[in-house]
Backbone and ligand atoms as CSV (ligand in chain L), in Angstrom:
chain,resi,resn,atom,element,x,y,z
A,1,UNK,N,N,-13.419,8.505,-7.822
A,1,UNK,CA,C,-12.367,7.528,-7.604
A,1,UNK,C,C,-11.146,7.903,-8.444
A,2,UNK,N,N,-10.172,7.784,-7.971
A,2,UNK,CA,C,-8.848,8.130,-8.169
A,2,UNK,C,C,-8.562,6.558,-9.553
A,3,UNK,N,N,-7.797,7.119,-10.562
A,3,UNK,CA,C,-6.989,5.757,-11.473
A,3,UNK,C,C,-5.194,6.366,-11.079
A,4,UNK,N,N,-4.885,5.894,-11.834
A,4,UNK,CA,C,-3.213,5.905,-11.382
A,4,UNK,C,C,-2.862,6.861,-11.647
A,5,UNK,N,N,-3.035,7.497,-12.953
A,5,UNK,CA,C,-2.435,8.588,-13.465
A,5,UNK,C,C,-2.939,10.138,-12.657
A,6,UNK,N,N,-3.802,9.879,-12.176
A,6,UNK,CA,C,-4.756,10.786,-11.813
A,6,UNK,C,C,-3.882,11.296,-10.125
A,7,UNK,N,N,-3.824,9.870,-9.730
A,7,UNK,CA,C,-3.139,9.878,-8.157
A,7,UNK,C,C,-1.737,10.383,-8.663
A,8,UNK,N,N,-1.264,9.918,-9.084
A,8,UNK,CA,C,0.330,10.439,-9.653
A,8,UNK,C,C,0.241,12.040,-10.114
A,9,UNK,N,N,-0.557,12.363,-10.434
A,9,UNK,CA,C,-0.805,13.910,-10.838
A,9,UNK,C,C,-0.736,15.031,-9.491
A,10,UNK,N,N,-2.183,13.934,-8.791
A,10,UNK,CA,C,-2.297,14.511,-7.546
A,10,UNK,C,C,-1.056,14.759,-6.411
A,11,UNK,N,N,-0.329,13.939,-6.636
A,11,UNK,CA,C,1.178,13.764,-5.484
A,11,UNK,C,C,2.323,14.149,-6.357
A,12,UNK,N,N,2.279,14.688,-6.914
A,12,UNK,CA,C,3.222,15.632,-7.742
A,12,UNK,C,C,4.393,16.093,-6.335
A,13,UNK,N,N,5.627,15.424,-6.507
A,13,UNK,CA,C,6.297,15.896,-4.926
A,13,UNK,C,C,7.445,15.605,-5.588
A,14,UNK,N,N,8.667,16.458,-5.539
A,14,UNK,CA,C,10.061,16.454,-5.870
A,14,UNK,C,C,10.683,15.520,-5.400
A,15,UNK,N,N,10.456,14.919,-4.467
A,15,UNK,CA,C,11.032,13.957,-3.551
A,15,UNK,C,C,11.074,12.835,-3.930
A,16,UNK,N,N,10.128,12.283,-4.950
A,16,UNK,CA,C,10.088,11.156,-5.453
A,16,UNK,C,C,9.957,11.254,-6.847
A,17,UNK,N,N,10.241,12.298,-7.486
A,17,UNK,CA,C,9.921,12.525,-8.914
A,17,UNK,C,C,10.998,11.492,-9.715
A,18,UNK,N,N,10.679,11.038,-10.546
A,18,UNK,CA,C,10.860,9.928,-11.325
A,18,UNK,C,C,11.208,8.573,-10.607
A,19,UNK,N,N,10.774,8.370,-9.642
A,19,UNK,CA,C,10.677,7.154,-8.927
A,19,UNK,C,C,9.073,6.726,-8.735
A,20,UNK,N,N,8.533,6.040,-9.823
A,20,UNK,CA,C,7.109,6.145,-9.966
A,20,UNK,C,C,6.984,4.584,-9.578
A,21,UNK,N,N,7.929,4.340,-9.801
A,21,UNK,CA,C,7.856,2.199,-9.364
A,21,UNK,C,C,7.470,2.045,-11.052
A,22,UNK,N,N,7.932,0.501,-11.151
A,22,UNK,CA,C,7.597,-0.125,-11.807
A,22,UNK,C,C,6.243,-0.829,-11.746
A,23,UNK,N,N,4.876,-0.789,-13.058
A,23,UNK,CA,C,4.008,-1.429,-12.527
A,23,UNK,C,C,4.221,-2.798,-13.030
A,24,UNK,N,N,3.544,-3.966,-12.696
A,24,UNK,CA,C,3.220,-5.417,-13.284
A,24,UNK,C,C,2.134,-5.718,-12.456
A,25,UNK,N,N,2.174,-6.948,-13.429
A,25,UNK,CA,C,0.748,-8.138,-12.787
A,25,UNK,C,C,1.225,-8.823,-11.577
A,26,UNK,N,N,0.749,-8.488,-10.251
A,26,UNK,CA,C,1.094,-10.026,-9.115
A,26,UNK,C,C,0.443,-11.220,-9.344
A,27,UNK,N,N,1.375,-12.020,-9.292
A,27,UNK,CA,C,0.611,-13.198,-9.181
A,27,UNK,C,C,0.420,-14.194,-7.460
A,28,UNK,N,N,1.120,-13.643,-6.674
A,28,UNK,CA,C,0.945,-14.021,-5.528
A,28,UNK,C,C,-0.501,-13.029,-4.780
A,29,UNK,N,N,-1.119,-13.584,-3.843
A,29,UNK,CA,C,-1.967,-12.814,-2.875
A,29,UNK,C,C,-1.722,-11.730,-2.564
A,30,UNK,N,N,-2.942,-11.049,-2.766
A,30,UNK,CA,C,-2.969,-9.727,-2.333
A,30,UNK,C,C,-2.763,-9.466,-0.448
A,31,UNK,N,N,-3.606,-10.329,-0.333
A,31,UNK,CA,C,-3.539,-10.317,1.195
A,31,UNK,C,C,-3.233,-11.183,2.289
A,32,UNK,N,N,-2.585,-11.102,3.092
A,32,UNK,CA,C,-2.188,-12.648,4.035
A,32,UNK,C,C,-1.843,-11.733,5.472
A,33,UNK,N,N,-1.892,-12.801,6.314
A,33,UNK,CA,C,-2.139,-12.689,7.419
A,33,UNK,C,C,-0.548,-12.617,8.065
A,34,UNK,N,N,-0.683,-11.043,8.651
A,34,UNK,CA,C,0.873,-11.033,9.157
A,34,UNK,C,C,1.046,-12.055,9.982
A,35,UNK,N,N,2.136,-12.744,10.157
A,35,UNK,CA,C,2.194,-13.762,11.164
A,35,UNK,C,C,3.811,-13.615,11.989
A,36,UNK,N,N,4.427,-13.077,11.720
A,36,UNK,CA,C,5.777,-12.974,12.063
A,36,UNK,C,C,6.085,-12.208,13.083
A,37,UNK,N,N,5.174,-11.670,14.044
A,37,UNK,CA,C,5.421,-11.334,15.088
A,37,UNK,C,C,5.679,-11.736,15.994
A,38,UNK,N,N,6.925,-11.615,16.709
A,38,UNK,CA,C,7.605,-12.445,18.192
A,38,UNK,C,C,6.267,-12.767,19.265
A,39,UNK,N,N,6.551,-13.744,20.044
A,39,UNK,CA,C,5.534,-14.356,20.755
A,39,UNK,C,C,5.435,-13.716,22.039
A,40,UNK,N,N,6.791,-12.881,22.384
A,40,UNK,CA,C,6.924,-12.177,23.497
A,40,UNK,C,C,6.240,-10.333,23.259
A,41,UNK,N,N,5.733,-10.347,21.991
A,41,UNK,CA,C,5.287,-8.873,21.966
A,41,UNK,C,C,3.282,-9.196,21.533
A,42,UNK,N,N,3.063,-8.143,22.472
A,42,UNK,CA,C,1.970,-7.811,22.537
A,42,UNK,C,C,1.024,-6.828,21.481
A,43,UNK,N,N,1.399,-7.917,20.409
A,43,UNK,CA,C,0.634,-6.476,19.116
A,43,UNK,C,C,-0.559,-7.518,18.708
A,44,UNK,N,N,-1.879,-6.928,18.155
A,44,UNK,CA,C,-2.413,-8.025,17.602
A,44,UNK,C,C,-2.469,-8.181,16.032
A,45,UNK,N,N,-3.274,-9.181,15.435
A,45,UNK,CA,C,-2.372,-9.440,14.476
A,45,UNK,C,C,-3.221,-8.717,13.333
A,46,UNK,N,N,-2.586,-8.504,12.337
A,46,UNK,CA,C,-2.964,-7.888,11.278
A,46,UNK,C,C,-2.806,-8.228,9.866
A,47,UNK,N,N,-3.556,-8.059,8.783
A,47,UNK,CA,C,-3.243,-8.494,7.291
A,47,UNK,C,C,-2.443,-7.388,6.571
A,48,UNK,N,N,-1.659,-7.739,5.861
A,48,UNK,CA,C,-0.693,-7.702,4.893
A,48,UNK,C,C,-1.546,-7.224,3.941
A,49,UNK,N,N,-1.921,-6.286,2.994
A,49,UNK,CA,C,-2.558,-5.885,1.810
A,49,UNK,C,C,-1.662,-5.064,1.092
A,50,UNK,N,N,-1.038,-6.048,0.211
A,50,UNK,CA,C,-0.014,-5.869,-0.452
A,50,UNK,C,C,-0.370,-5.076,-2.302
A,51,UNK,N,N,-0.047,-4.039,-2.048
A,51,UNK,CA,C,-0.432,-3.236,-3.684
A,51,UNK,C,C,0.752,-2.877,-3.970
A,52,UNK,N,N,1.665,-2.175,-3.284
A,52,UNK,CA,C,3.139,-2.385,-3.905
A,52,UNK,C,C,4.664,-2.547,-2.986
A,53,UNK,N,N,5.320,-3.138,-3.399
A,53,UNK,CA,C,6.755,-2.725,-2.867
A,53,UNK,C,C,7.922,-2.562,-2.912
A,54,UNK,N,N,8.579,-1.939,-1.858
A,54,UNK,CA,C,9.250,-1.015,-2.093
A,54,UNK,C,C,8.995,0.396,-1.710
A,55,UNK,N,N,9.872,1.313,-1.408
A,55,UNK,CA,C,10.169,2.416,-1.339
A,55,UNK,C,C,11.205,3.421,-1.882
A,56,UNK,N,N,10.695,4.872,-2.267
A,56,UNK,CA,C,12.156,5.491,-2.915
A,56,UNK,C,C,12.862,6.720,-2.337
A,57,UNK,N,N,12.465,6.145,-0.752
A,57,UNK,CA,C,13.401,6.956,0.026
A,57,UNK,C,C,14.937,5.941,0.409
A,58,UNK,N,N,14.830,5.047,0.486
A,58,UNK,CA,C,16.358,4.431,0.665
A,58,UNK,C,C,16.645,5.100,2.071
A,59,UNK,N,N,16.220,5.001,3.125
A,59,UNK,CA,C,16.652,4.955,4.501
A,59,UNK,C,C,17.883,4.049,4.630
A,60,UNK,N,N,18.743,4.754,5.587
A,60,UNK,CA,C,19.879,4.021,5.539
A,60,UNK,C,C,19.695,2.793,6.323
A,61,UNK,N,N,18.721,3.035,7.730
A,61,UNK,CA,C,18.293,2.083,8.623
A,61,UNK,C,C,16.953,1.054,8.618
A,62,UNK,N,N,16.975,1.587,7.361
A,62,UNK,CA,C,15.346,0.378,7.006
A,62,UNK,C,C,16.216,-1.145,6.529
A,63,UNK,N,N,14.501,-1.811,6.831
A,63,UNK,CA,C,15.066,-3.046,6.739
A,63,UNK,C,C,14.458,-3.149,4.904
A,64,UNK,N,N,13.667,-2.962,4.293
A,64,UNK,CA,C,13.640,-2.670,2.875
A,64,UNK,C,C,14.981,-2.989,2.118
A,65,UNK,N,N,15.785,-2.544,2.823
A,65,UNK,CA,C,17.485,-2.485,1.896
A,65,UNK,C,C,17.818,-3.736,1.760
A,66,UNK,N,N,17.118,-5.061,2.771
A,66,UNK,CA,C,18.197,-6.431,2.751
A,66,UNK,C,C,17.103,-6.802,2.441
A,67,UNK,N,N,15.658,-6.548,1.683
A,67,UNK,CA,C,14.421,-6.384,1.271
A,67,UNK,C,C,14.253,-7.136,-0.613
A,68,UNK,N,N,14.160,-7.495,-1.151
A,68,UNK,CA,C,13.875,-7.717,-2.666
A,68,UNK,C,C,15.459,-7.768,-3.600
A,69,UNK,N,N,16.132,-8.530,-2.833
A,69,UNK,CA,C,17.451,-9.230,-3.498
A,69,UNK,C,C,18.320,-7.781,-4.035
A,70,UNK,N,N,17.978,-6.537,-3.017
A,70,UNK,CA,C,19.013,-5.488,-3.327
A,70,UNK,C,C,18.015,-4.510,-4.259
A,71,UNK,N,N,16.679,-4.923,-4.589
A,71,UNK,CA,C,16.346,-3.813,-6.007
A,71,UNK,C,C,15.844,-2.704,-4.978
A,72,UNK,N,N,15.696,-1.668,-5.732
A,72,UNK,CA,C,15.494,-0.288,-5.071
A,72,UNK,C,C,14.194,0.078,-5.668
A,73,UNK,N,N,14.104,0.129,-6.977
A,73,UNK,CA,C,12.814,0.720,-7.376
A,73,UNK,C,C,11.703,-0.124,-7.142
A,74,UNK,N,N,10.633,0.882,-6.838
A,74,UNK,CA,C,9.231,0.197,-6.144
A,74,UNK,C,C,8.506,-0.312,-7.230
A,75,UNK,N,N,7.882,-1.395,-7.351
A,75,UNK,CA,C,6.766,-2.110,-8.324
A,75,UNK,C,C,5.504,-1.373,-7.396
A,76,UNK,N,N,4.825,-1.285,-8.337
A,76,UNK,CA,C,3.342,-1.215,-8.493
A,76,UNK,C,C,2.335,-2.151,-9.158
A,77,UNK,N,N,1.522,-3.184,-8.344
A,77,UNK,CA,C,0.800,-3.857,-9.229
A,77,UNK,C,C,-0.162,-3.193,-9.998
A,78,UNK,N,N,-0.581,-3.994,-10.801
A,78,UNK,CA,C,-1.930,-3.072,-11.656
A,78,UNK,C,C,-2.879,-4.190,-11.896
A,79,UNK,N,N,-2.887,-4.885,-11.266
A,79,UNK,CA,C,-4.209,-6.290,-11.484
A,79,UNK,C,C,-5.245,-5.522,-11.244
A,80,UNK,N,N,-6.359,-6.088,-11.909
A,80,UNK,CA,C,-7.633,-5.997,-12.045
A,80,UNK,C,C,-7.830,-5.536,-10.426
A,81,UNK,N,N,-8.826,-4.425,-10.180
A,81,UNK,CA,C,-9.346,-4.487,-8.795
A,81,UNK,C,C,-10.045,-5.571,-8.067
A,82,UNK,N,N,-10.842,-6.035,-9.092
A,82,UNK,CA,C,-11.230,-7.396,-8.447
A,82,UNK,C,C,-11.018,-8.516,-7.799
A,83,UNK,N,N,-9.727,-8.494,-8.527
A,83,UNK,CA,C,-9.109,-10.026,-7.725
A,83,UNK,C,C,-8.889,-9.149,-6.300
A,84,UNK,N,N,-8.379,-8.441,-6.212
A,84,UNK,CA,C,-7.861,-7.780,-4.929
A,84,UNK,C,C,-9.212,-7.895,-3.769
A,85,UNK,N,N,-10.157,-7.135,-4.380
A,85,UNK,CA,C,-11.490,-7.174,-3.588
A,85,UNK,C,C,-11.823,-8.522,-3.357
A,86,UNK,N,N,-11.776,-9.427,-3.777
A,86,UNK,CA,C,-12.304,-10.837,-3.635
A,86,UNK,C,C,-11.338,-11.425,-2.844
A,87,UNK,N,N,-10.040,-11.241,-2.779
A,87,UNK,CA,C,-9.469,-11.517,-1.647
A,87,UNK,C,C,-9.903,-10.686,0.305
A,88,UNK,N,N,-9.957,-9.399,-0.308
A,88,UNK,CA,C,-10.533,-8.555,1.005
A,88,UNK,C,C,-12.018,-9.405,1.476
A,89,UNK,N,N,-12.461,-9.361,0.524
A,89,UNK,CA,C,-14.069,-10.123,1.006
A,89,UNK,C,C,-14.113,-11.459,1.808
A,90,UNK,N,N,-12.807,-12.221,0.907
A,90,UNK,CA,C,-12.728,-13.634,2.046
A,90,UNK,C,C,-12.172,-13.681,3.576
A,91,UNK,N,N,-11.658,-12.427,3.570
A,91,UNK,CA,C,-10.614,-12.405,4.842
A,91,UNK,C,C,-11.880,-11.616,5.972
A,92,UNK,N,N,-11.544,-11.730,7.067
A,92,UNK,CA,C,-11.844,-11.571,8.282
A,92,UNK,C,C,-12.082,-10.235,8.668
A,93,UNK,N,N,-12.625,-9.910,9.895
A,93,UNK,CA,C,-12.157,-8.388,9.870
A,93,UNK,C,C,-10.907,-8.163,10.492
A,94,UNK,N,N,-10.626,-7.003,10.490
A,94,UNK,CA,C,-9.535,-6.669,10.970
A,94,UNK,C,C,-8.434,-5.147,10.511
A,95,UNK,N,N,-6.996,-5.108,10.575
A,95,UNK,CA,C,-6.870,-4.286,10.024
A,95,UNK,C,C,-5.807,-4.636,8.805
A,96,UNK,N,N,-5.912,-3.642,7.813
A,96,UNK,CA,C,-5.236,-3.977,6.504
A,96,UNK,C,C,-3.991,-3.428,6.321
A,97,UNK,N,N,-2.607,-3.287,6.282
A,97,UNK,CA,C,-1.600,-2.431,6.055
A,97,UNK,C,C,-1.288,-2.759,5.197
A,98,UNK,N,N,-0.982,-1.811,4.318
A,98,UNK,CA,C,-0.268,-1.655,2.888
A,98,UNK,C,C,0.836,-1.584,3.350
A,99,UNK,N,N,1.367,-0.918,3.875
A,99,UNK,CA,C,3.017,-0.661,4.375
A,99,UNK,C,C,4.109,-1.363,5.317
A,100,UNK,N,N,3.704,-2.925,4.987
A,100,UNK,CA,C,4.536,-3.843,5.438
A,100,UNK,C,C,5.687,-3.686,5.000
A,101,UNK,N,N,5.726,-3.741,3.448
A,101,UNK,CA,C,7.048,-3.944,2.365
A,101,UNK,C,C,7.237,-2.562,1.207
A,102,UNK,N,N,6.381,-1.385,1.821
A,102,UNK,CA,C,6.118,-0.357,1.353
A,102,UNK,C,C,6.166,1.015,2.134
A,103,UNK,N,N,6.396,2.060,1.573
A,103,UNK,CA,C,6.093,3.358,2.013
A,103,UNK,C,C,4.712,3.455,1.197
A,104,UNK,N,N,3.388,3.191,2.077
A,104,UNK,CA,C,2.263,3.087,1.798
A,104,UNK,C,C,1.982,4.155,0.413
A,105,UNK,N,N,2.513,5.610,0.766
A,105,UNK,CA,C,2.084,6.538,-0.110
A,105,UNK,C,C,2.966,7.372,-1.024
A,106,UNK,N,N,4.690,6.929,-0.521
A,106,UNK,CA,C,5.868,7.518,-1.424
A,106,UNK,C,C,5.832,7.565,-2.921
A,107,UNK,N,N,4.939,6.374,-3.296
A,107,UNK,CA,C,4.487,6.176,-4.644
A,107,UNK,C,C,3.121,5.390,-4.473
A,108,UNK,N,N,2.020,5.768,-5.279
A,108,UNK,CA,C,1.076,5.936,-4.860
A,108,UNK,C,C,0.402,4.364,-5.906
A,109,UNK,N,N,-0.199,3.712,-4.946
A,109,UNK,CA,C,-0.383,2.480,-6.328
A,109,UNK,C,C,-1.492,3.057,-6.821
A,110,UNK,N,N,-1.516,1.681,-7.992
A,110,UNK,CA,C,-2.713,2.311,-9.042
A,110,UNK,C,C,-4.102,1.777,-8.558
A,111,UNK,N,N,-4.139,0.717,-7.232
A,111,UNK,CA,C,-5.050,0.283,-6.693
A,111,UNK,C,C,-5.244,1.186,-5.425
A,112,UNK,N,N,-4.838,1.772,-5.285
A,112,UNK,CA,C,-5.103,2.707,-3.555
A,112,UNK,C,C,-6.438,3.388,-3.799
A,113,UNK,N,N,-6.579,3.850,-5.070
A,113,UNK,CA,C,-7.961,4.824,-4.866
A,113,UNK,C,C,-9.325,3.713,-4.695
A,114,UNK,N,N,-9.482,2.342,-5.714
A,114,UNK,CA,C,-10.155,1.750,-5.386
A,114,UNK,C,C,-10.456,0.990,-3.496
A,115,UNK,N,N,-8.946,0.421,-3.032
A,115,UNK,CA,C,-8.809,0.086,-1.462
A,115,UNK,C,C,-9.885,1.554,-0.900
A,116,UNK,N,N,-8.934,2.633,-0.766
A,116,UNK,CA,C,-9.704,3.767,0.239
A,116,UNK,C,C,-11.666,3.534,-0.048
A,117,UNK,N,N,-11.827,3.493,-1.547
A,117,UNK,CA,C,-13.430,3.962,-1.305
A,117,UNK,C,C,-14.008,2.261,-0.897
A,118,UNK,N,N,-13.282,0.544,-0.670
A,118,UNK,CA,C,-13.563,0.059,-0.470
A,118,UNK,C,C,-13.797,0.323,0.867
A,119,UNK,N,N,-12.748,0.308,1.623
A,119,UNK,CA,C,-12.793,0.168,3.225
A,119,UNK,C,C,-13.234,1.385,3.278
A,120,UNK,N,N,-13.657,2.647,2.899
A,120,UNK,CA,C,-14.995,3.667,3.598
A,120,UNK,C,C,-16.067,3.056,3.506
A,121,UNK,N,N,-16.504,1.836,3.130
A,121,UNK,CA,C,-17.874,1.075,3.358
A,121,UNK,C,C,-18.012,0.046,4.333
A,122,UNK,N,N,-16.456,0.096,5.034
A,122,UNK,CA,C,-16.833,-1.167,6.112
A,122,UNK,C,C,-16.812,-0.549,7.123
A,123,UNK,N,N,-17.280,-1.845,8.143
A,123,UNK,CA,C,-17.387,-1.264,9.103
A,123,UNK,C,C,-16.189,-2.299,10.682
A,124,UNK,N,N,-16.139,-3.345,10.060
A,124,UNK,CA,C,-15.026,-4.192,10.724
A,124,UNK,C,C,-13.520,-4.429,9.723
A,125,UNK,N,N,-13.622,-3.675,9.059
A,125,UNK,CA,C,-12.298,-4.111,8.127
A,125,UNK,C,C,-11.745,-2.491,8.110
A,126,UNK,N,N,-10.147,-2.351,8.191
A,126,UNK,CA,C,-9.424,-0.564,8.252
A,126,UNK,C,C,-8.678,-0.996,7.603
A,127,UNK,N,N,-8.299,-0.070,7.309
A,127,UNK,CA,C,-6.922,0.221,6.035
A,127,UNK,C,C,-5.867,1.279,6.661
A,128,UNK,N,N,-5.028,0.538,7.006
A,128,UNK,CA,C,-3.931,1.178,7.556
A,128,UNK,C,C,-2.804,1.422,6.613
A,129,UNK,N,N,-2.409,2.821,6.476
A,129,UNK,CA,C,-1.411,3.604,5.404
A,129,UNK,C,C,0.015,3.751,7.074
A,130,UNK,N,N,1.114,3.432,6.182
A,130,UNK,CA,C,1.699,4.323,7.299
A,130,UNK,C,C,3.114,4.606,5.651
A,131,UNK,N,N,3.425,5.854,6.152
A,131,UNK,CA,C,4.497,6.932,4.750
A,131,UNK,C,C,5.145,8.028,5.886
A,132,UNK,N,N,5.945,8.079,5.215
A,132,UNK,CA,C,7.066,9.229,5.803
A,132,UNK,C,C,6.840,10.289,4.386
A,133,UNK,N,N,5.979,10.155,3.742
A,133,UNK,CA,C,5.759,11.632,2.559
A,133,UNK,C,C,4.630,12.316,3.319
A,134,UNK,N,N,4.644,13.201,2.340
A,134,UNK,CA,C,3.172,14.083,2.792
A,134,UNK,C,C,2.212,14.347,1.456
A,135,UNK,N,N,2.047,12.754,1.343
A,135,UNK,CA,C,1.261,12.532,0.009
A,135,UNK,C,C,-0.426,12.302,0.636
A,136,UNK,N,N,-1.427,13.819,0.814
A,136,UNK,CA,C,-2.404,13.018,2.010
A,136,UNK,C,C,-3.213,13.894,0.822
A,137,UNK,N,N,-3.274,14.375,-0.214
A,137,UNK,CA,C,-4.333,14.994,-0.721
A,137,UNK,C,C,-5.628,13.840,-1.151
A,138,UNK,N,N,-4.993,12.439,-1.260
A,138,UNK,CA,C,-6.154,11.646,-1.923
A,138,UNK,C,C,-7.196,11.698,-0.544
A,139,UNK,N,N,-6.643,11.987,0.501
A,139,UNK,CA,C,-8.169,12.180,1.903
A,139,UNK,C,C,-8.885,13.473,2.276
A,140,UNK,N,N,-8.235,14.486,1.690
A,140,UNK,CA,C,-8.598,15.558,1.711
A,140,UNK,C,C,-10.054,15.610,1.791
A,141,UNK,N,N,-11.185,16.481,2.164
A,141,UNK,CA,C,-12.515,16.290,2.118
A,141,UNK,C,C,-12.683,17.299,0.561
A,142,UNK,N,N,-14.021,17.230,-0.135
A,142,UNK,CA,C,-13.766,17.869,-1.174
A,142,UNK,C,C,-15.407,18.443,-1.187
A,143,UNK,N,N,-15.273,20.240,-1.140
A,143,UNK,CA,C,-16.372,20.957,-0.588
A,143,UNK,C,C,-17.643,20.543,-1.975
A,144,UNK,N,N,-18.870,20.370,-0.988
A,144,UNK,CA,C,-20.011,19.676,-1.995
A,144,UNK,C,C,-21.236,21.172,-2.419
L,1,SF4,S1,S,10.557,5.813,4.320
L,1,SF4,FE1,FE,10.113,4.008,5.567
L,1,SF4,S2,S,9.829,2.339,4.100
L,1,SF4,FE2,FE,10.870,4.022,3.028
L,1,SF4,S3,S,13.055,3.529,3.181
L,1,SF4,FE3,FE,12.524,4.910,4.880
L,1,SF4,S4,S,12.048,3.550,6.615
L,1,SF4,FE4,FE,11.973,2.314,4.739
């Protein structure tokens, strides 16, 4: 299992170098139920699994920019894994995106390594990453 420093080692990428996010404690839910999808579109619905946000690419056309009262640098929570898991456990199945209010992997939270080896044990619950980096070494297979 991956800790923060370890993932940050691993994604070593010029592109985001010294844009590591800020970490803190959340005190709001880890997870909630997207709900804001128009009634006229056909997507189904999905949870919000929120570990950090923000992004430190600054797209000119993202909506991120009118996003967190103008701030740019990404937070990273660092709460206990637990609370996080105990929220995943109450919720439903379904699928999980980190990258509502995030570039899932531009900066890598300090909870992602625990999420990945959670959801490789389910079997109705996914974890959906979506990033415009090419931060993919934490899936890499690793020869036994
Ligand atoms: S990479 Fe994605 S999340 Fe990041 S600023 Fe660009 S559009 Fe927004």
């Amino acid at each position: 299992m991956l800790n923060y420093v370890e993932g940050i080692a691993l994604f070593g990428n010029a592109a985001f170098e010294g844009s590591r996010g800020v970490g803190r404690e959340r005190k709001s839910p880890f997870v909630r139920l997207f709900t804001k999808t128009p009634t006229d579109v056909l997507c189904p619905h999905f949870y919000e699994l929120i570990l950090s946000n923000g992004c430190p690419y600054d797209c000119a056309y993202c909506y991120l920019r009118l996003t967190f009262r103008g701030r740019k640098e990404p937070v990273v929570f660092t709460n206990s894994w637990q609370q996080v898991q105990n929220e995943l456990d109450r919720a439903g199945p379904g699928v999980f995106s980190t990258g509502e209010l995030a570039d899932s992997l531009a900066v890598v939270p300090p909870l992602l390594g625990e999420a990945i080896e959670y959801f490789r044990g389910q079997k109705q619950k996914y974890l959906l990453l979506t990033t415009k980096s090419c931060n993919v070494k934490l899936f890499e297979c690793k020869a036994v």
